[in-house]
C-alpha positions as CSV (number, residue, x, y, z in Angstrom):
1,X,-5.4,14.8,-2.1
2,X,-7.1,16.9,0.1
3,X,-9.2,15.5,3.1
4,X,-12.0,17.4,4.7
5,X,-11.9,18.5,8.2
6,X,-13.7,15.6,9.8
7,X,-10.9,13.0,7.8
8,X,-7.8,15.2,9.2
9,X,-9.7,15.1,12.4
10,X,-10.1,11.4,12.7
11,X,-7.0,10.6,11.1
12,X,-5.3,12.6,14.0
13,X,-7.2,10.6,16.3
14,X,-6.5,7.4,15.6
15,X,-2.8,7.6,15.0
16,X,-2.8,9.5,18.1
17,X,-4.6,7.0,19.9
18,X,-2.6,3.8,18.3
19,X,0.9,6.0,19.5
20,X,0.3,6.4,22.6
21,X,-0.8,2.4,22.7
22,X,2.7,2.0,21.4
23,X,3.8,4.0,23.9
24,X,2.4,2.3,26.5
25,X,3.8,-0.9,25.7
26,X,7.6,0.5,25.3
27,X,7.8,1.7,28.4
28,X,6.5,-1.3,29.7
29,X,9.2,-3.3,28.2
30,X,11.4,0.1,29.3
31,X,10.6,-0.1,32.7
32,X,11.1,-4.1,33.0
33,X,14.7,-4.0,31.6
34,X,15.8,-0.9,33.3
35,X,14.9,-2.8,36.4
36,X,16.5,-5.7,36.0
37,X,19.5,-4.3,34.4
38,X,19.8,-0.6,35.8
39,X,20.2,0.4,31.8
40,X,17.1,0.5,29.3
41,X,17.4,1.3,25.5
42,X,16.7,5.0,26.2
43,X,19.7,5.6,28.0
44,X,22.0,4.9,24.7
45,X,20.7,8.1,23.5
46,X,22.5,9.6,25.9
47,X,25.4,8.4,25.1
48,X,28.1,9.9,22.8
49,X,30.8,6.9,23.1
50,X,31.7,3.9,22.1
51,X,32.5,2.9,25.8
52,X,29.6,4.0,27.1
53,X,27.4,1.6,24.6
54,X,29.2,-1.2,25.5
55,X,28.9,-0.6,29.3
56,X,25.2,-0.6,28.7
57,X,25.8,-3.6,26.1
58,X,27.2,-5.3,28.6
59,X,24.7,-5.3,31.4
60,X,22.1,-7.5,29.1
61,X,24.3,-10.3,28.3
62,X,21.4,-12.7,29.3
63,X,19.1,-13.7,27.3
64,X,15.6,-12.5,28.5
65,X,17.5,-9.1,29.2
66,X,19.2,-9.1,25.7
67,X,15.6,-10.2,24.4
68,X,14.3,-7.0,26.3
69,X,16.8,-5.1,24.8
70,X,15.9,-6.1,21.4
71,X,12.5,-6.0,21.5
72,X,12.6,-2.4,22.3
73,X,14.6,-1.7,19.9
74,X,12.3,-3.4,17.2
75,X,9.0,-2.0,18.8
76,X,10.6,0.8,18.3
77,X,9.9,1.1,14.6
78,X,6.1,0.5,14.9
79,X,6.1,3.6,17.3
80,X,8.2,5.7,14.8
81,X,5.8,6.0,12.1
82,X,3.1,5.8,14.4
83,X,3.8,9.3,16.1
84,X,5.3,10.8,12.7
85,X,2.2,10.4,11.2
86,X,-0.3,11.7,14.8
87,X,2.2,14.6,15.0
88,X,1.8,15.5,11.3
89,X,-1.8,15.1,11.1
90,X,-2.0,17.4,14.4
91,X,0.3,20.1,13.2
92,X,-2.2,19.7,9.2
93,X,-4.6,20.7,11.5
94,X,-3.1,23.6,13.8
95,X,-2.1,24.8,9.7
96,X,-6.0,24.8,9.1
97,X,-7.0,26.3,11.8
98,X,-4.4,28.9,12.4
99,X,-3.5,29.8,8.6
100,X,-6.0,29.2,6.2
101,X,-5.4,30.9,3.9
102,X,-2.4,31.2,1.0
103,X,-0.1,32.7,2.4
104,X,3.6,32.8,3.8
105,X,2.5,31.8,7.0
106,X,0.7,29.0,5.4
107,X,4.0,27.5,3.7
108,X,5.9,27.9,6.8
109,X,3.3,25.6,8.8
110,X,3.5,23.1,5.8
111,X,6.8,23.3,6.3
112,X,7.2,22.9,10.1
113,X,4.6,19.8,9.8
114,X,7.1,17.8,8.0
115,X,9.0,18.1,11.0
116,X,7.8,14.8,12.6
117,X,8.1,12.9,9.7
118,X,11.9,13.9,9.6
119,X,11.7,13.1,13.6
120,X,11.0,9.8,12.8
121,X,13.5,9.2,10.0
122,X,16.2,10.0,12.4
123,X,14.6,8.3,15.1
124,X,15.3,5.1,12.4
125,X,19.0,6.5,11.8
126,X,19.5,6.4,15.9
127,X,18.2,2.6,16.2
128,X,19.9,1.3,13.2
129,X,23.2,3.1,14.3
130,X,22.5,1.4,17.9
131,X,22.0,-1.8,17.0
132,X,24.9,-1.8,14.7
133,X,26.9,-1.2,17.7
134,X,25.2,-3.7,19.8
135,X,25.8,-6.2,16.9
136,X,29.6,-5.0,15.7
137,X,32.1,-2.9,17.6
138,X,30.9,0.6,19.2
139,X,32.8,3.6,18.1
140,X,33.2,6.6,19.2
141,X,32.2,8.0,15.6
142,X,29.1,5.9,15.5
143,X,27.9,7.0,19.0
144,X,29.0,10.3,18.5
145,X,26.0,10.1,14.6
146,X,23.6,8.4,17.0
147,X,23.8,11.2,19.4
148,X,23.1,13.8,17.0
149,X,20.2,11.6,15.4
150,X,18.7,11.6,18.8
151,X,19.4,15.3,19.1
152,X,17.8,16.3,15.6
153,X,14.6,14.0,16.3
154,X,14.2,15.2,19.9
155,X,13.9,18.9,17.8
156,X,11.5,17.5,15.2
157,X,9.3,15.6,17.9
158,X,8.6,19.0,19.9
159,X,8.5,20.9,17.0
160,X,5.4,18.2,16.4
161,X,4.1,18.8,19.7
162,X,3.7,22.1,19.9
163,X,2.1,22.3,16.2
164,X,-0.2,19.7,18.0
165,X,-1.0,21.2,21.3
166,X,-2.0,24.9,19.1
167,X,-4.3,22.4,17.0
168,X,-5.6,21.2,20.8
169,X,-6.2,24.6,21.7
170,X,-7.7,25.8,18.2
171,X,-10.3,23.0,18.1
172,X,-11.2,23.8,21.5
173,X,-11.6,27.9,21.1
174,X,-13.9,26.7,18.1
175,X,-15.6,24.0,20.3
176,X,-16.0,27.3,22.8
177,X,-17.3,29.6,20.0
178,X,-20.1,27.2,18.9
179,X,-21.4,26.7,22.2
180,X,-21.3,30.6,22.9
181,X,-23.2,31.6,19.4
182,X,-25.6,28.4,20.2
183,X,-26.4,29.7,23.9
184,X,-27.1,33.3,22.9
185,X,-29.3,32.0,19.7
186,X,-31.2,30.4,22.4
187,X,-31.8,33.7,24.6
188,X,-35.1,34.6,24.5
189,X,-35.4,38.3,22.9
């Protein structure tokens, strides 16, 4: 299927738009548990042991912090595909703009736009492993897979962002163009 401009446009809009909403509201519940805790979700990814999980486990034994805990966690899977799919559409368009044409440059955009979809798979693989060690035992082995899951989405996140930010700058320099031709068609002769 192949959209027009406008559609990639709009669709890069709105899931950017709906992201960063996510966003919002999981730093929100972030910042609440982190300060009544010392220790939000985001700091497990940090972490590469199975003592150092349960330290932070063990600092939400109650429930609204636990709650907190576990709602981020959650939340967190609306946001995944939520930025996959805003840093995909925004790298689609950087590919557009910056190699239209067939060509090896071409495929190797394609290629590096799938890199927030994978960003978001392992974003998945790190909150599953997580809450399998807030639910069960933490290992060493299981924070040691998280932590490269955080690691290899981390990669495909800015690899999403900076496709995105060139598609930022590319509709702008076209924005820029348009108004320059426009102003000297309007020049009198």
């Amino acid at each position: 299927m192949q959209l027009s401009r406008r559609a990639l446009n709009a669709r890069w809009a709105w899931t950017s738009a709906a992201a960063i909403a996510a966003l919002v509201v999981l730093n929100f519940a972030e910042t609440m548990l982190k300060s009544r805790t010392g220790y939000g979700t985001v700091d497990m990814q940090g972490v590469g042991t199975g003592w150092g999980i349960r330290v932070i486990a063990d600092h939400w034994t109650s429930p609204p912090d636990s709650t907190l805990a576990g709602f981020g966690l959650g939340f967190d899977y609306l946001f995944m595909p939520l930025y996959g799919a805003a840093l995909y559409f925004g790298s689609i368009v950087a590919r557009e703009r910056f190699a239209p044409k067939p060509g090896i440059r071409r495929r190797i955009m394609a290629l590096l736009a799938m890199a927030p979809v994978v960003a978001a798979l392992f974003d998945a693989c790190e909150n599953t492993l997580e809450i399998m060690m807030l639910t069960g035992t933490p290992t060493d082995a299981l924070a040691g897979l998280a932590l490269q899951a955080t690691a290899a989405k981390y990669v495909g996140v800015l690899i999403g962002l900076l496709l995105s930010l060139m598609a930022l700058v590319g509709l702008l320099l076209s924005a820029l163009k348009k108004r320059k031709a426009a102003d000297e068609d309007s020049k009198p002769s």
